[in-house]
C-alpha positions as CSV (number, residue, x, y, z in Angstrom):
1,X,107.5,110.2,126.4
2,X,104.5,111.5,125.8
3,X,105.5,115.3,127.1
4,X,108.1,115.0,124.9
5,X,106.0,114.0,121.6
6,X,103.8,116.8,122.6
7,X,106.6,119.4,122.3
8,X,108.4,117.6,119.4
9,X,104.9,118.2,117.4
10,X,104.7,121.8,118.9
11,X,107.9,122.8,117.9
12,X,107.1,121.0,114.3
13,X,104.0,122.5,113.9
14,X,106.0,125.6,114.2
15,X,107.3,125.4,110.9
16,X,106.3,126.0,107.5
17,X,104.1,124.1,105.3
18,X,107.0,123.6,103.1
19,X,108.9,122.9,106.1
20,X,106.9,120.0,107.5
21,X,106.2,118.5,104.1
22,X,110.7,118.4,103.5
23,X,110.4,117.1,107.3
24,X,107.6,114.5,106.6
25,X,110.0,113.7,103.1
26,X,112.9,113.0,105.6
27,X,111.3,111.3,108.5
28,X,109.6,108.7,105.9
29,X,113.0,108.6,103.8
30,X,114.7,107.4,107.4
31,X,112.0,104.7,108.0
32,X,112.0,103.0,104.0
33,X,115.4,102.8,104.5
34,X,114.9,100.3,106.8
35,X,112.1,98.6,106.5
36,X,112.4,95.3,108.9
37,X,112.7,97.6,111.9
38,X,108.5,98.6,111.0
39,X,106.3,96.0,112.6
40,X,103.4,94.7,110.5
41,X,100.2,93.5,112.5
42,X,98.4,90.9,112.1
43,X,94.6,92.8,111.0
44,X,97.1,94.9,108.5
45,X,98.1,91.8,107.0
46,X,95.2,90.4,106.8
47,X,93.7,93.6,105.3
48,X,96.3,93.8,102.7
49,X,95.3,90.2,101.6
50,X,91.9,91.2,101.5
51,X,92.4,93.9,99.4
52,X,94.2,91.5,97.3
53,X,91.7,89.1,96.6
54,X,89.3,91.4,95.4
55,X,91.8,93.0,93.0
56,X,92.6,89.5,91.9
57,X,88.4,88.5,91.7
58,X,87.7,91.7,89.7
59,X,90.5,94.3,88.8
60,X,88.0,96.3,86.8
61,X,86.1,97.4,90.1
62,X,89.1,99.3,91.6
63,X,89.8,103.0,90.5
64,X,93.1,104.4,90.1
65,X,94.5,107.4,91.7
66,X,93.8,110.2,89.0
67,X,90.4,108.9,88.2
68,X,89.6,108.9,92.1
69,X,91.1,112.6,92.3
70,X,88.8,113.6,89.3
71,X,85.8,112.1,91.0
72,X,86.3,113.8,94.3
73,X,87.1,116.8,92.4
74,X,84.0,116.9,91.1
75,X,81.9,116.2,94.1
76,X,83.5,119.1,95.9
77,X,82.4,122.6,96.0
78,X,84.4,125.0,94.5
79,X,85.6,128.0,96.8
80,X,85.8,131.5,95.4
C-alpha cells in the first residue's frame, strides 16, 4: 500500500493548485458524507472535551478565526 500512496500523491502533486484544492473539496465532500465510517480515538475525544471545558470556564479567552488571521497577519513580514 504504501508504493501505491506514494504514487497516488505523486501523480496528485502533479496537478494544479486549483486542481488539488477541487480534489481536496471532493475527497473531504466523500468522507462527510459519511461520517460513522471515520474512527474517533480516544486522546481526540478527550481533547475535544478539553477544549470544551475551557470554552465553557471562560469563552472570553478564545479568539475567533478573523481576529486570529489579523493577529498573524500582523506578526508576519510582509514580502515585496
Amino acid at each position: 500500500m504504501f508504493s501505491f500512496m506514494t504514487a497516488l500523491t505523486a501523480e496528485a502533486l502533479r496537478l494544479s493548485p486549483q486542481e488539488r484544492l477541487e480534489l481536496i473539496q471532493e475527497v473531504w465532500q466523500s468522507l462527510s458524507a459519511n461520517p460513522d465510517s471515520l474512527q474517533t480515538s480516544a486522546e481526540d475525544i478527550a481533547e475535544l472535551e478539553r477544549r470544551r471545558s475551557r470554552y465553557l470556564s471562560d469563552p472570553e479567552s478564545l479568539v475567533d478565526w478573523n481576529e486570529l488571521k489579523a493577529r498573524i497577519s500582523q506578526r508576519r513580514p510582509h514580502a515585496h
